[in-house]
N, C-alpha and C positions, 0 to 999 in steps of 0.2 A: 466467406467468413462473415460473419453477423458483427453487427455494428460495432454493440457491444464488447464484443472481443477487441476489435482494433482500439476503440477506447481504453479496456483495461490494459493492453498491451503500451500503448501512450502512457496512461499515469505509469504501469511498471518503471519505463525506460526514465522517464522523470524525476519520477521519485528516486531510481538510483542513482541518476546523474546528481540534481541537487542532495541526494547524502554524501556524495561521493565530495562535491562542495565545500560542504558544511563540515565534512573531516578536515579536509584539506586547511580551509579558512574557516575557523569556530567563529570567529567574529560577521559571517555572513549568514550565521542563526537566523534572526531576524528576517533578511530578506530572502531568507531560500523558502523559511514557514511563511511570511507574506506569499510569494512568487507560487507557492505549492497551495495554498489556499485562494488564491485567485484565478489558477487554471482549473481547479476542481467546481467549483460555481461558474465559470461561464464555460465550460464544455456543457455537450447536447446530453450525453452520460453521463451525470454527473457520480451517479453511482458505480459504474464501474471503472471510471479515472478515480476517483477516492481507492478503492478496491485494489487498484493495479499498483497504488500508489504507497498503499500503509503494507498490502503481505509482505511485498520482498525487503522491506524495511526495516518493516516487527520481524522476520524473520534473521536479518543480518546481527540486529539488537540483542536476539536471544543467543544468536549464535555468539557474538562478542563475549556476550554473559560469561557464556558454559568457557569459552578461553580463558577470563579473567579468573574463573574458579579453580580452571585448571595449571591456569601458570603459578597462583598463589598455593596452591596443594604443592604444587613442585617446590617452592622456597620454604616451605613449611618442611617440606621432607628433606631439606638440606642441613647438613651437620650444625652450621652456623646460624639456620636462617627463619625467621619468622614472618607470619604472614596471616591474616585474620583480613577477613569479610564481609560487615553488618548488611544488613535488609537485603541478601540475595534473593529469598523467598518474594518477599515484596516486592520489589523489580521484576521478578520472573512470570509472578499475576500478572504485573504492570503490564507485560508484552507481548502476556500471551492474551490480554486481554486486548490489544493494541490491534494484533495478529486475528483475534477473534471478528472485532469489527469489522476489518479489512475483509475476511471469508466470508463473511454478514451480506456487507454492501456487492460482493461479487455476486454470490447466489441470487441477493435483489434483483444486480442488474441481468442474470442471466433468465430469470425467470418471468419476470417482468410482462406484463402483456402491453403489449406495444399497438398501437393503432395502423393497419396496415397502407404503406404509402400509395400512391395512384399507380404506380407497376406494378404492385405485388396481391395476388388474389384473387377476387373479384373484381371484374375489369368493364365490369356494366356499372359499376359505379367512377369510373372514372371517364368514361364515353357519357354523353350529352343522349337523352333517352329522346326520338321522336314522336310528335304526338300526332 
């Protein structure tokens, strides 16, 4: 498994864990986005921990969306009941632009040309040449 993957697989786990957080305790805003912006700059990837860390994210966000529209359609369509909407459009850019980024920095970090370490390749450049 290439580097890169275990990194974006780290930001994924992360990033859900700290959302998972941040629902839980909203008042932990602050320190989950600190803590989430602090492991993404000092990882060696920092593009595929950002990457691992906004899809399953921006994707949870959208999904919430499409529920919030969908449970207010249902009280809308109740005998008694009313239910209206504002900026659902604009949220949905918001996150699929979010969501965008995130597939952005993946494909960077996956394509990425990388310098190859002293194991991997050419191995006369890692041995001491005689002269």
């Amino acid at each position: 498994m290439p580097d890169w993957t275990r990194w974006w697989l780290l930001g994924a786990i992360t990033g859900i864990g700290l959302l998972l957080v941040m629902v839980s305790y909203w008042l932990a805003f602050p320190l989950v986005v600190a803590a989430l912006v602090v492991l993404a700059l000092r990882s060696p990837d920092r593009a595929a921990f950002a990457g691992g860390a906004l899809v399953p994210t921006g994707l949870w966000f959208l999904y919430e969306l499409r529920e919030a529209v969908e449970r207010c359609a249902a009280i809308d369509r109740s005998p008694n009941g009313s239910c209206s909407i504002y900026g659902v459009e604009d949220q949905a850019i918001a996150m699929a632009l979010y969501v965008a980024v995130g597939l952005g920095l993946t494909t960077f970090a996956a394509f990425r040309r990388r310098p190859p370490s002293p194991g991997e390749g050419d191995r006369s450049a890692a041995v001491p040449r005689r002269r």
